[in-house]
NULUM-566592 format. One record per residue (C-alpha): x, y, z; residue in one letter. Coordinates in nm, 4 decimals. Layout:
+----------+----------+----------+--------+
|     east |    north |       up | residu |
+----------+----------+----------+--------+
|        X |        Y |        Z |      A |
...
+----------+----------+----------+--------+
***
This chain:
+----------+----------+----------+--------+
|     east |    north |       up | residu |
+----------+----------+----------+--------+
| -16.5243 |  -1.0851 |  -2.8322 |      X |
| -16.4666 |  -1.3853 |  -2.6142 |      X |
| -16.3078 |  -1.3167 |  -2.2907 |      X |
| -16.0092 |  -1.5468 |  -2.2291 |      X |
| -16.2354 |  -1.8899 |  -2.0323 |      X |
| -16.1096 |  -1.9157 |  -1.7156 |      X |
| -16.1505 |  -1.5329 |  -1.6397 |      X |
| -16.3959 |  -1.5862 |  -1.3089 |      X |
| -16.6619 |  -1.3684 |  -1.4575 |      X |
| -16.6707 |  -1.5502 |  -1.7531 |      X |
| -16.6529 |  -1.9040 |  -1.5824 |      X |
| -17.0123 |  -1.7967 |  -1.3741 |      X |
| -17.1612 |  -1.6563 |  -1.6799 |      X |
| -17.4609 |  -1.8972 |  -1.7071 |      X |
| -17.7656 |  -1.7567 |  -1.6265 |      X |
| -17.9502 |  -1.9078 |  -1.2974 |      X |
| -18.2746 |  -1.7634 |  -1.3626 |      X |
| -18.5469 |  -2.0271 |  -1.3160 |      X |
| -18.7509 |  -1.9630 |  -1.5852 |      X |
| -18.5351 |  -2.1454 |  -1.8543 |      X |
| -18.5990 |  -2.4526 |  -1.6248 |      X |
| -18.8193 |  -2.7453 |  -1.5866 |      X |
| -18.9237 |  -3.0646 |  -1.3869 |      X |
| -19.0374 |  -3.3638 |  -1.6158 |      X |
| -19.2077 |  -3.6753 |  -1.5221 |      X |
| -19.3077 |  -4.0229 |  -1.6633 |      X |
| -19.0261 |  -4.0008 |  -1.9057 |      X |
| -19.0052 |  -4.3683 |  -2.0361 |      X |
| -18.7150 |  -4.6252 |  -1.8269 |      X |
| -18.5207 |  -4.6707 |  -2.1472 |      X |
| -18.4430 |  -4.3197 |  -2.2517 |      X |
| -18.1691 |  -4.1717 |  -2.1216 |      X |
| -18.0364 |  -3.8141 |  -2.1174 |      X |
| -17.9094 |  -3.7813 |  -2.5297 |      X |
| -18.2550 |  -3.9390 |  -2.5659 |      X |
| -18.4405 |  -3.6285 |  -2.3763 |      X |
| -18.1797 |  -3.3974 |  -2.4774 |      X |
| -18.2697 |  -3.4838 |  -2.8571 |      X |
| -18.6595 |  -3.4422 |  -2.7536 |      X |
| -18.6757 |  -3.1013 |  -2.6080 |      X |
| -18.4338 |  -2.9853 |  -2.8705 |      X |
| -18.7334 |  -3.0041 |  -3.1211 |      X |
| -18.8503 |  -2.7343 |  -2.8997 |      X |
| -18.6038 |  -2.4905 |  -2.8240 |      X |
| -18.1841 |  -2.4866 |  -2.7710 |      X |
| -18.1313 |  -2.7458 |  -2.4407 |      X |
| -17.8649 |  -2.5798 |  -2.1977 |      X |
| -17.8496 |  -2.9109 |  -1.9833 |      X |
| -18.0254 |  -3.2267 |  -1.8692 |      X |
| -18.0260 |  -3.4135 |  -1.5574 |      X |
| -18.1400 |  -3.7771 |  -1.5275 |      X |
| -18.3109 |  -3.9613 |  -1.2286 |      X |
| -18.1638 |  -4.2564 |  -1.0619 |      X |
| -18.4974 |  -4.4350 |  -0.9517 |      X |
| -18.7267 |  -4.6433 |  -1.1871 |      X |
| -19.1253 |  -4.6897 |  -1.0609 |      X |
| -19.3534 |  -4.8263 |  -1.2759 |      X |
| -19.1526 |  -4.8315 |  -1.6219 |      X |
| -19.0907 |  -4.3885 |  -1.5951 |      X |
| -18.8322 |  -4.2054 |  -1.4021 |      X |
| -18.7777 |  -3.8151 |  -1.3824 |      X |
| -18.5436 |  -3.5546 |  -1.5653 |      X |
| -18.4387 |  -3.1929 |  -1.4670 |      X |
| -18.4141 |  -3.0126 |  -1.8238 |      X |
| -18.2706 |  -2.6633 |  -1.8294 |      X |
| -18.3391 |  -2.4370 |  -2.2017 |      X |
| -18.0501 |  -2.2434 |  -2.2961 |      X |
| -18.1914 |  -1.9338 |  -2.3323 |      X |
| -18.5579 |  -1.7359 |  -2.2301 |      X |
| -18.6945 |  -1.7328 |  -2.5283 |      X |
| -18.6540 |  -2.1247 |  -2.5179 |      X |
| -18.8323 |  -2.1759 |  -2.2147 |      X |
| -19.0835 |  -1.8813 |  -2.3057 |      X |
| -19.1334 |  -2.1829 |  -2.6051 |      X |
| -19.1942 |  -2.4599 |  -2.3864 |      X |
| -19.4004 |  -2.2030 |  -2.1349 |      X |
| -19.6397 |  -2.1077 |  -2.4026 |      X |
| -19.7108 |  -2.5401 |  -2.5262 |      X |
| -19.7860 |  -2.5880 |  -2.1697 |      X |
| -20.0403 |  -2.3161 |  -2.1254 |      X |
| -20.3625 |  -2.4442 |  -1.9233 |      X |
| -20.1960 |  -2.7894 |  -1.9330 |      X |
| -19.8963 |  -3.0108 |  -1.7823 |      X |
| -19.8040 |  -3.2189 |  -2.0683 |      X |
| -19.6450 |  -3.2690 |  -2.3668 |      X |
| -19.6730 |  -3.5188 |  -2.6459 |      X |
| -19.3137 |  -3.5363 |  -2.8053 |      X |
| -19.2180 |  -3.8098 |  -3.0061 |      X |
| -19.5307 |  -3.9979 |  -2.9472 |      X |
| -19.4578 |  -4.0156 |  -2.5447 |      X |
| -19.6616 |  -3.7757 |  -2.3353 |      X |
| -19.4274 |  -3.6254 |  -2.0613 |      X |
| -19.5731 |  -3.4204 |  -1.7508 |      X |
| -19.3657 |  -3.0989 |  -1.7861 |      X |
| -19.3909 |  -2.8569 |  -1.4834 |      X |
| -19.2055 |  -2.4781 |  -1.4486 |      X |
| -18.9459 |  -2.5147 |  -1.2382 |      X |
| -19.0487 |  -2.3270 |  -0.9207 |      X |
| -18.7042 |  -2.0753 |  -0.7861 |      X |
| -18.6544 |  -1.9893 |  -0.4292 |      X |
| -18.8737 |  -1.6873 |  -0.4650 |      X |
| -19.2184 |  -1.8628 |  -0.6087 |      X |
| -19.0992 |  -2.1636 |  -0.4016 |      X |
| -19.1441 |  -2.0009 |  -0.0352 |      X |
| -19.4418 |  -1.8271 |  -0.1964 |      X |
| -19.6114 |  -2.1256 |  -0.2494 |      X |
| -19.5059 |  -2.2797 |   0.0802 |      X |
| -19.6526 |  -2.0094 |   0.2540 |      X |
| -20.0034 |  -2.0460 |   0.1082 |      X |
| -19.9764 |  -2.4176 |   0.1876 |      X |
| -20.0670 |  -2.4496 |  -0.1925 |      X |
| -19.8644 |  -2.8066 |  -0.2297 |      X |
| -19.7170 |  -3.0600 |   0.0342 |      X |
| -19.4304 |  -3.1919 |  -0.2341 |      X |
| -19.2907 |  -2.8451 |  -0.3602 |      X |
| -18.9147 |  -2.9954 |  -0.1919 |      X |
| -18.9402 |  -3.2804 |  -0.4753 |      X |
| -18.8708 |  -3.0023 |  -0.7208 |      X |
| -18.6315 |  -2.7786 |  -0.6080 |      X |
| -18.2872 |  -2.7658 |  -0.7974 |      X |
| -18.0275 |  -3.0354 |  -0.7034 |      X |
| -17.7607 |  -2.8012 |  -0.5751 |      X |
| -17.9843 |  -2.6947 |  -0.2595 |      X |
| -18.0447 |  -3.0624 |  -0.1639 |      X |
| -17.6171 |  -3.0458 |  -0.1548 |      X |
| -17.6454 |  -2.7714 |   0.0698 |      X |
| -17.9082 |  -2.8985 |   0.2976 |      X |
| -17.7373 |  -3.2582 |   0.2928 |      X |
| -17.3817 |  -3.0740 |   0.3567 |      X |
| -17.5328 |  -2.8851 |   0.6766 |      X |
| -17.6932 |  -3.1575 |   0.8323 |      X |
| -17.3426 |  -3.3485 |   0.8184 |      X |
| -17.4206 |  -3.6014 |   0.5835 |      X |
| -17.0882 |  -3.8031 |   0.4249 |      X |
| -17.1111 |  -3.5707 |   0.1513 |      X |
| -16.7152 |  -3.3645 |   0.0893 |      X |
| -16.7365 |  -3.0467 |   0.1856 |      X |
| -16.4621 |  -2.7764 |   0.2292 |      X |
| -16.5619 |  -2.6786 |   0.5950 |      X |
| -16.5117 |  -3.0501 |   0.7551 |      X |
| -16.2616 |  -3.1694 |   0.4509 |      X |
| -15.9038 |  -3.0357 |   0.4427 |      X |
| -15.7141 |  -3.3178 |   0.3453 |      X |
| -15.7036 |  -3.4783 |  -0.0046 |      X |
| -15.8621 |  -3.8325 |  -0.1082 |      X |
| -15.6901 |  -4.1198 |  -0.0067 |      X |
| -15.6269 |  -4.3430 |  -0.2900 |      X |
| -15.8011 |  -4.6392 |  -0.1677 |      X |
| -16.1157 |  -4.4372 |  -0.0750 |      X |
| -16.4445 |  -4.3627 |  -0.2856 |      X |
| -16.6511 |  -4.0526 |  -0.2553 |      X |
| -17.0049 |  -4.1252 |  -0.1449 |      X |
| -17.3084 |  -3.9303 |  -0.1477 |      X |
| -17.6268 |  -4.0087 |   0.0372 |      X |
| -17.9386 |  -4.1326 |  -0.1418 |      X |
| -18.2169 |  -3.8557 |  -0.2591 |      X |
| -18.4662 |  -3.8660 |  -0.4983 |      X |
| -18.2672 |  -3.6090 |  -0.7109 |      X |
| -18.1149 |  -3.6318 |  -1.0144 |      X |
| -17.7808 |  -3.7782 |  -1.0146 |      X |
| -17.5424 |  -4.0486 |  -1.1292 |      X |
| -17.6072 |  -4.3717 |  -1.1351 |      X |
| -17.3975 |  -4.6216 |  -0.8852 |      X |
| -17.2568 |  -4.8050 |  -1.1746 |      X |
| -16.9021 |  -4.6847 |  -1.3002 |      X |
| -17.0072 |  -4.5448 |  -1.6468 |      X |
| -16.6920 |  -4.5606 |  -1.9121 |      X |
| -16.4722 |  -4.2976 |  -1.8884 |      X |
| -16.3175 |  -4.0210 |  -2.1487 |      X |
| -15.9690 |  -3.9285 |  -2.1487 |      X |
| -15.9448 |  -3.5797 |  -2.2778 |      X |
| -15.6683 |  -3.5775 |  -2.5307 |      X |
| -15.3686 |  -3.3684 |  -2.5252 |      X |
| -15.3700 |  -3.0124 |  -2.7104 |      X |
| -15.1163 |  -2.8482 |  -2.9040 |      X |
| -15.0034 |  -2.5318 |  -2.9562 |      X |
| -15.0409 |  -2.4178 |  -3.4090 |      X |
| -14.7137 |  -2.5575 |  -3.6103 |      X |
| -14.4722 |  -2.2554 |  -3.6995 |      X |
| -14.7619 |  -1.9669 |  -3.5574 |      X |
| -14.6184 |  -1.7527 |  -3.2740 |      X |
| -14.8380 |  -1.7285 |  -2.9525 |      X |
| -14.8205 |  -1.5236 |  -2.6291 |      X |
| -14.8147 |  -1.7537 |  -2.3454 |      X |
| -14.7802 |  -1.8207 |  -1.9872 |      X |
| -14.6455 |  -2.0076 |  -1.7923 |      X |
| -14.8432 |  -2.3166 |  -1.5515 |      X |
| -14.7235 |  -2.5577 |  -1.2964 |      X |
| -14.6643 |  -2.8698 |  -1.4130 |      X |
| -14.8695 |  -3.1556 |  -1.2472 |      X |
| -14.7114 |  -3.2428 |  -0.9142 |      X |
| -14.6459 |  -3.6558 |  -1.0565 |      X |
| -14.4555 |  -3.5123 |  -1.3301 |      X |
| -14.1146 |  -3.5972 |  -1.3785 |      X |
| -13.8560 |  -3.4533 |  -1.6032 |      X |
| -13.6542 |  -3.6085 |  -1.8610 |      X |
| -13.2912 |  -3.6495 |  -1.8921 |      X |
| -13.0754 |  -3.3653 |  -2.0546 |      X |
| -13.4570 |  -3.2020 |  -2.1083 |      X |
| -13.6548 |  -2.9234 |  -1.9693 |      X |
| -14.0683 |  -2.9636 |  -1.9887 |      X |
| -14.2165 |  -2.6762 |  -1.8857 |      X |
| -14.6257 |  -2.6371 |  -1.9199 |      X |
| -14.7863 |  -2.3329 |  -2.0647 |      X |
| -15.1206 |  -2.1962 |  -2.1853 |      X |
| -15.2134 |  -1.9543 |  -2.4189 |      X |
| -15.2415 |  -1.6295 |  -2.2320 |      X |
| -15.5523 |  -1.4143 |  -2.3726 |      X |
| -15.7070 |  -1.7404 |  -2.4984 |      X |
| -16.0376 |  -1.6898 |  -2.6965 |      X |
| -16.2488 |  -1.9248 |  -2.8755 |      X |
| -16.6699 |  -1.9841 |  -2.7902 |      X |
| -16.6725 |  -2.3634 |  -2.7964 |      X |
| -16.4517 |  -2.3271 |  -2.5063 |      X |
| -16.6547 |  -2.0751 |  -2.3437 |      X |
| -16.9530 |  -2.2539 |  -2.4053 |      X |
| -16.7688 |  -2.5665 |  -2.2244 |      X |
| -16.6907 |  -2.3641 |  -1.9490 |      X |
| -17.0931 |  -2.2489 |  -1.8920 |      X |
| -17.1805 |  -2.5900 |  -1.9532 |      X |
| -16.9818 |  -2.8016 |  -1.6776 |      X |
| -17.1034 |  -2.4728 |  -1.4370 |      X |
| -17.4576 |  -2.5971 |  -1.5249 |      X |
| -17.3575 |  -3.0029 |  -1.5050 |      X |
| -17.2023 |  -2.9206 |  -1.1384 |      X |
| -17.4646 |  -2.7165 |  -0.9868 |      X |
| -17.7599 |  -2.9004 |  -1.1322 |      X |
| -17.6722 |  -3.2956 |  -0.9748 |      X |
| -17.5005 |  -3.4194 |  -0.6747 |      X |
| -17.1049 |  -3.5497 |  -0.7130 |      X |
| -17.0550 |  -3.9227 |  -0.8202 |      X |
| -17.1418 |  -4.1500 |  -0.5371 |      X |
| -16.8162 |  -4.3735 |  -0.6819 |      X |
| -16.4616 |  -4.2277 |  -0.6550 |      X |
| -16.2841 |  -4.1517 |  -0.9020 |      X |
| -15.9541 |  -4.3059 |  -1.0639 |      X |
| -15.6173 |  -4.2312 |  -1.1533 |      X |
| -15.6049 |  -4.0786 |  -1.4961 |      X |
| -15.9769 |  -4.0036 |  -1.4804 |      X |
| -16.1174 |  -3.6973 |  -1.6442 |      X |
| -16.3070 |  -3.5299 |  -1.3906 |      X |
| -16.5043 |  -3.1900 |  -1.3013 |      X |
| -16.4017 |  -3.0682 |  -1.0479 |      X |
| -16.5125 |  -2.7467 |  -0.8334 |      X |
| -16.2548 |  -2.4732 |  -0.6853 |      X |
| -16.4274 |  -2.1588 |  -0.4860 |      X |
| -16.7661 |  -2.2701 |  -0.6393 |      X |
| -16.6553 |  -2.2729 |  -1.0098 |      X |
| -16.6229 |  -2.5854 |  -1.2001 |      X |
| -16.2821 |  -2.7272 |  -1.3871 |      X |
| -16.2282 |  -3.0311 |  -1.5972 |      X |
| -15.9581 |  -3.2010 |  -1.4245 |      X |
| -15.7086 |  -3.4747 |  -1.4615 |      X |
| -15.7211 |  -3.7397 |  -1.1521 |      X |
| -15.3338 |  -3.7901 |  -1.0552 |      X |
| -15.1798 |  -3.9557 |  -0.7569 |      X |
| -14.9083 |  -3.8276 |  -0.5635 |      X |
| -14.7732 |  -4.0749 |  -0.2393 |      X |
| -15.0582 |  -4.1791 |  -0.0716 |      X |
| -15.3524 |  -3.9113 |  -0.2106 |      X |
| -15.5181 |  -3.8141 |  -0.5370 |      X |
| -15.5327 |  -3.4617 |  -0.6600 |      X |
| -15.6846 |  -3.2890 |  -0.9644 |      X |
| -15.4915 |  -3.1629 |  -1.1885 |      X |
| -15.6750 |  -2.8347 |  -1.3902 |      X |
| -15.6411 |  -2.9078 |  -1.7999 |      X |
| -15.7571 |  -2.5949 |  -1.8817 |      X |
| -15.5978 |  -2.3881 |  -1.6418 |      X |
| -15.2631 |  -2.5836 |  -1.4859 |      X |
| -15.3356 |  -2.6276 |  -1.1511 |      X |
| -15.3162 |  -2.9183 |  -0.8720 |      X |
| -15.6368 |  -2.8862 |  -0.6336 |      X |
| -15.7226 |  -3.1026 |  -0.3853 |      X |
| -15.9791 |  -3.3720 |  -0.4890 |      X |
| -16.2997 |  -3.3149 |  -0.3376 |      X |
| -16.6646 |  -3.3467 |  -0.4873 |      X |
| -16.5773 |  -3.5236 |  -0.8577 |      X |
| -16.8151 |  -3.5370 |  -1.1782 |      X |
| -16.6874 |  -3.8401 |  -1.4277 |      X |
| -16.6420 |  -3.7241 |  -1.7752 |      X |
| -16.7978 |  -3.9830 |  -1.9706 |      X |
| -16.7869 |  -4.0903 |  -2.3522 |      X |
| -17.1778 |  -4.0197 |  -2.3905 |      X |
| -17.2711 |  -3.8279 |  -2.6780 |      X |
| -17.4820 |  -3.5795 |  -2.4414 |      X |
| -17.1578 |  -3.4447 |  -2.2823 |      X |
| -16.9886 |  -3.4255 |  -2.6315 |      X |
| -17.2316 |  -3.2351 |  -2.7564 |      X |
| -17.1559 |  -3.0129 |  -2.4564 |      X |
| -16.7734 |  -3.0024 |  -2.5425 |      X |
| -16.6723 |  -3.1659 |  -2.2502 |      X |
| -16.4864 |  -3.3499 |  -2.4805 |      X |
| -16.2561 |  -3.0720 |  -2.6227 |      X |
| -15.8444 |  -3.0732 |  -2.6199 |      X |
| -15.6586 |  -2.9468 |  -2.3159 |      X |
| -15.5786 |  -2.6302 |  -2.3175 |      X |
| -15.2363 |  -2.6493 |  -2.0760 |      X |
| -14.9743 |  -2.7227 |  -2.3311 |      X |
| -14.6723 |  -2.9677 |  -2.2558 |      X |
| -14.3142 |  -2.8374 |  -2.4162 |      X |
| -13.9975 |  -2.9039 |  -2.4065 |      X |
| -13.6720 |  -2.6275 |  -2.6102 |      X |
| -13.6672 |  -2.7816 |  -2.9811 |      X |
| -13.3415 |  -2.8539 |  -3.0988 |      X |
| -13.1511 |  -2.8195 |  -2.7551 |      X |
| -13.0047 |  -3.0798 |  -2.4492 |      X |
| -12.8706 |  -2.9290 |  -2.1445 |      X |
| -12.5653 |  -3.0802 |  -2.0255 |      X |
| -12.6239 |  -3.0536 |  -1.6244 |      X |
| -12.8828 |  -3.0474 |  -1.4064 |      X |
| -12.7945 |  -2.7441 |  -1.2455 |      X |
| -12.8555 |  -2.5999 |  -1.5974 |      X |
| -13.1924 |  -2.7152 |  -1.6111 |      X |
| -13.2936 |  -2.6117 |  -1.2316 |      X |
| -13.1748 |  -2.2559 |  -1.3613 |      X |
| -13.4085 |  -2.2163 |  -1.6647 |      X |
| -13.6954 |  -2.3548 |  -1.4495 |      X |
| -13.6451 |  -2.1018 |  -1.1998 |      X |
| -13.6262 |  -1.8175 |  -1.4974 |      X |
| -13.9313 |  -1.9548 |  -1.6280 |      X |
| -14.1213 |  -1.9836 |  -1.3023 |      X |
| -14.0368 |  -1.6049 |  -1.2307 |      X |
| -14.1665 |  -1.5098 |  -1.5847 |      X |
| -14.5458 |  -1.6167 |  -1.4028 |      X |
| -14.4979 |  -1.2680 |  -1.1850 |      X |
| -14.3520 |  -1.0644 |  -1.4270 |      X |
| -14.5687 |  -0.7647 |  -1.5443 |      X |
| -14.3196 |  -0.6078 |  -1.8030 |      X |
| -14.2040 |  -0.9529 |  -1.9840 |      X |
| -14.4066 |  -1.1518 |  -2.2159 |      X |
| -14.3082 |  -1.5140 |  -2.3724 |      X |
| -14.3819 |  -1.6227 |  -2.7290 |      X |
| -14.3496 |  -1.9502 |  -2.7661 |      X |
| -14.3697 |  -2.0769 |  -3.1570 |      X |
| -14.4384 |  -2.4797 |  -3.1718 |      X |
| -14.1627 |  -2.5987 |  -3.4694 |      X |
| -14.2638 |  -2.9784 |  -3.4075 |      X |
| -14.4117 |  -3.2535 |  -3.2120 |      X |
| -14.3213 |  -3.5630 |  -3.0085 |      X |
| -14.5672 |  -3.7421 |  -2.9124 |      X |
| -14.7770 |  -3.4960 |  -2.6547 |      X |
| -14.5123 |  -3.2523 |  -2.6379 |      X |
| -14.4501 |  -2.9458 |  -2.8173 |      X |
| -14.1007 |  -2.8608 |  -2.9421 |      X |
| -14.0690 |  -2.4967 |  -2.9001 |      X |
| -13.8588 |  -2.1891 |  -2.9584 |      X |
| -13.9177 |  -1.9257 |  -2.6452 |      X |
| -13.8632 |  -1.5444 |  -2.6966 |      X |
| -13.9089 |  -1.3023 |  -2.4151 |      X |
| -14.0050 |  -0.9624 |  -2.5208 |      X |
| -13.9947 |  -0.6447 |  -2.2784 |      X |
| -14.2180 |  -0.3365 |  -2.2718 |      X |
| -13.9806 |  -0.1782 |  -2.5635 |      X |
| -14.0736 |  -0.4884 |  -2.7644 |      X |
| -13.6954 |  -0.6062 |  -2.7876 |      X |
| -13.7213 |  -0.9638 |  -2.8192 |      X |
| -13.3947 |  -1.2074 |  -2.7555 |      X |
| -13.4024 |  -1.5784 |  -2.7515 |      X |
| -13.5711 |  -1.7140 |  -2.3797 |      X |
| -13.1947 |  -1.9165 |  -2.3511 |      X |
| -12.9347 |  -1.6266 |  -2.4288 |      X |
| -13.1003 |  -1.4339 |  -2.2454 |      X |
| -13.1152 |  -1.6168 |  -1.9534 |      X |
| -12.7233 |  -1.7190 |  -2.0434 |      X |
| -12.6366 |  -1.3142 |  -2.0352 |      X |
| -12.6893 |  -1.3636 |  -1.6178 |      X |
| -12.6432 |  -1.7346 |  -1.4907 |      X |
| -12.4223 |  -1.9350 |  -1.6100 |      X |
| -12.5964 |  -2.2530 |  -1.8130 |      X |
| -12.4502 |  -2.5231 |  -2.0286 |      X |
| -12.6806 |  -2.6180 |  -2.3295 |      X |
| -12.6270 |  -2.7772 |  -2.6841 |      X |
| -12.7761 |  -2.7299 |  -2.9796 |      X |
| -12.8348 |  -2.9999 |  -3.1851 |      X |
| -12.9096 |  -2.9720 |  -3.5726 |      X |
| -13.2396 |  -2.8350 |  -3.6761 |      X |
| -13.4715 |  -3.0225 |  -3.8552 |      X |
| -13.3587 |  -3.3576 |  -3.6829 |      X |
| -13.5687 |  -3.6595 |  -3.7687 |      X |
| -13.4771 |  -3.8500 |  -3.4816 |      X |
| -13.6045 |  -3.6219 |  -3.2857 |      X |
| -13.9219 |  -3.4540 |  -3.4485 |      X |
| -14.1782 |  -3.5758 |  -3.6225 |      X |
| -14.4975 |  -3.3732 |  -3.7843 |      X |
| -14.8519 |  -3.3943 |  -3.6690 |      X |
| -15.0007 |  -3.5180 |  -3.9684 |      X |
| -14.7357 |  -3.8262 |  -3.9388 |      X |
| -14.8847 |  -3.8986 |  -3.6117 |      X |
| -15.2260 |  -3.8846 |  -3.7166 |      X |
| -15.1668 |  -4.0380 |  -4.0157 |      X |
| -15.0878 |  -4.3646 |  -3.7392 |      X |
| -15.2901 |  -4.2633 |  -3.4916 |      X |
| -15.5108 |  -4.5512 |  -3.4913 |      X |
| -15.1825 |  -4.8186 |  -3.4028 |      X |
| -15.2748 |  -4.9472 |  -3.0662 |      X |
| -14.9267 |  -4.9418 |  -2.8989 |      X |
| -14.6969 |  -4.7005 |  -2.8953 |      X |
| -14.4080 |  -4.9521 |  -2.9646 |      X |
| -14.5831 |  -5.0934 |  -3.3128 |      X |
| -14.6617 |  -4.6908 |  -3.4027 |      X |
| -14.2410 |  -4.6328 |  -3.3282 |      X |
| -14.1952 |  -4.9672 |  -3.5786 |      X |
| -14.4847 |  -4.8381 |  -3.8359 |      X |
| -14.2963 |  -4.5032 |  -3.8295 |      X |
| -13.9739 |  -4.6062 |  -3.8614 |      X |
| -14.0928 |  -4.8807 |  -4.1585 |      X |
| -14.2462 |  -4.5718 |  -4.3393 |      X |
| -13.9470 |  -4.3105 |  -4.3228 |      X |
| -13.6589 |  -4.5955 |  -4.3886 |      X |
| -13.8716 |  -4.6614 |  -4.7130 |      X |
| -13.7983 |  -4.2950 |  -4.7628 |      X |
| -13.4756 |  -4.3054 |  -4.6983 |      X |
| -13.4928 |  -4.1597 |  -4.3872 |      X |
| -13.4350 |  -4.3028 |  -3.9744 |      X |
| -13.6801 |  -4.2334 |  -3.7185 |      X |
| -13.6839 |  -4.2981 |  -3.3772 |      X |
| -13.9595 |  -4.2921 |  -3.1236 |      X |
| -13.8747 |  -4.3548 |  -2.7494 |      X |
| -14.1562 |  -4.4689 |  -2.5079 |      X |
| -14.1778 |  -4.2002 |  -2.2115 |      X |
| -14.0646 |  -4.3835 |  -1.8678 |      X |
+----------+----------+----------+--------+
***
């Protein structure tokens, strides 16, 4: 069984041992890191790959980390009595990755003069972040980025990104299953959000949330964060990011509140401060390390209801907020339709007796709230998934309201879609 992914054990379950690592050199100047990822995976299952910046002499250098022993036992075993490997046609030099252990070893014996060109990425951050170099670091860094500032990182012969924006991936919203009841919890809502008239969003995430492609994502962007240094370029409003928090990595929305950027956690519904940033990218290396996967934080707003006053709508956001500390109350939330990234949802609180009552009358029995509710099944106001992705591919929102509208009024049906201010 899959424990739920941002459970701290399982977020630092990737295994550090050194073994399932190497250092590769003279890998050709026009591969890049799918291009070695698709090389050693002839060999064995490839946990992660880290590219060099610098180009001498038409070859450059790669960290690649196996995903499990037995891979690296693989690699181990072709490199017996020799240092390289002919993959592809290309001979790489492929060296065992030395850990801390056989590292001071060595040093001792005086063995090599060049052992510090190999050792993992993360200890050239700490070395760089002790001897006070510009790199972020939560000891001299309390404050979050200013928005016209860039995160810099000084110059090593590690593996790391290049200085070069590469072309960013927004991670798409996710959704909670049509008509399929789900325990949930309740998140904070990013700290730029802003509520709709007459409507309550709230933000939620499936509470004992299992699946392995997510738990494999989470091990993976541990790997990605402790295995190169933090882009050199700062990031950008509405950036997809991994982030770190207490030395465990996040994929994070960039969003900008006054003067400052923070992070805002996707998976987990959380505003951090923006320190040391990773750039999710559109490669098809970090795809194929489901960096690319929906959001798990859920956006929602009641289905079928409009409050009449604000004071109504601070209420039920108070309720819901205190629902994040209780211990004998549990929310199921059941999606009945979509709008646009938002969830239309019916809420039912259930105590430890299992007695379940509507989230809104039961909130109604002790503060007094105005609400309406409107007819069920109203086209104006939902519309189904497959509709949207059936239009998905319209490239403004406006000429996907007019497709939509085109398409039902041939049914004999009106449909309205409002852009969100």
């Amino acid at each position: 069984m899959v424990k739920p992914m941002f459970d701290e054990e399982n977020a630092q379950r990737f295994d550090p041992n050194p073994w399932r690592k190497f250092y590769v050199k003279d890998v050709p100047a026009d591969w890049d890191e799918w291009r070695l990822f698709s090389a050693f995976y002839q060999l064995g299952l490839v946990d992660n790959v880290a590219m060099g910046t610098t180009v001498r002499n038409g070859v450059q250098n790669a960290f690649v980390t196996m995903l499990r022993l037995e891979d690296g036992d693989k690699i181990r075993n072709e490199l017996r009595n020799k240092r390289q490997l002919t993959i592809d046609n290309t001979t790489l030099i492929v060296e065992p990755f030395l850990g801390k252990d056989q590292l001071h070893e060595k040093e001792n014996n005086n063995n090599s003069n060049n052992d510090e060109a190999i050792k993992a990425p993360r200890k050239f951050c700490e070395l760089k972040e002790k001897k006070g170099s510009p790199l972020p670091a939560n000891q001299n860094r309390n404050k979050p980025i200013p928005v016209s500032s860039t995160i810099t990182a000084t110059k090593t012969t590690v593996a790391r990104h290049p200085t070069t924006r590469t072309e960013p991936y927004r991670i798409i919203h996710g959704d909670l299953p049509l008509l399929k009841p789900q325990v949930i919890e309740i998140v904070e809502a990013p700290r730029n959000f802003l509520d709709d008239d007459r409507k309550l969003t709230f933000f939620c995430r499936i509470k004992d949330f299992e699946n392995e492609c997510y738990a494999n994502m989470q091990r993976a962007i541990n790997v990605h964060a402790s295995s190169r240094l933090p882009d050199d370029i700062g990031p950008e409003v509405n950036d997809c990011c991994i982030v770190t928090l207490n030395s465990i990595a996040y994929r994070a929305r960039i969003i900008q509140k006054g003067d400052y950027l923070y992070g805002y956690l996707v998976d987990f519904g959380k505003t951090v401060i923006v320190m040391n940033t990773w750039l999710i990218n559109n490669s098809m290396y970090q795809r194929s390390l489901n960096f690319h996967l929906p959001q798990t934080v859920i956006q929602c707003q009641f289905a079928d209801v409009l409050f009449n006053d604000q004071n109504s709508v601070d209420i039920v956001r108070k309720r819901l907020n205190e629902m994040k500390r209780s211990s004998t109350l549990k929310l199921v939330c059941t999606t009945k339709g979509y709008q646009g990234s938002v969830n239309l949802v019916k809420l039912v609180v259930t105590d430890t007796d299992k007695r379940s009552d509507d989230f809104l009358s039961w909130v109604a029995k002790n503060d007094n709230i105005s609400f309406t509710r409107t007819a069920k099944n109203d086209e104006s106001l939902v519309y189904t998934r497959n509709q949207l992705m059936e239009y998905q591919k319209v490239p403004s929102i406006t000429e996907m309201s007019q497709s939509l509208n085109e398409a039902l009024f041939n049914q004999g049906k009106l449909f309205i879609v409002s852009p969100k201010k």
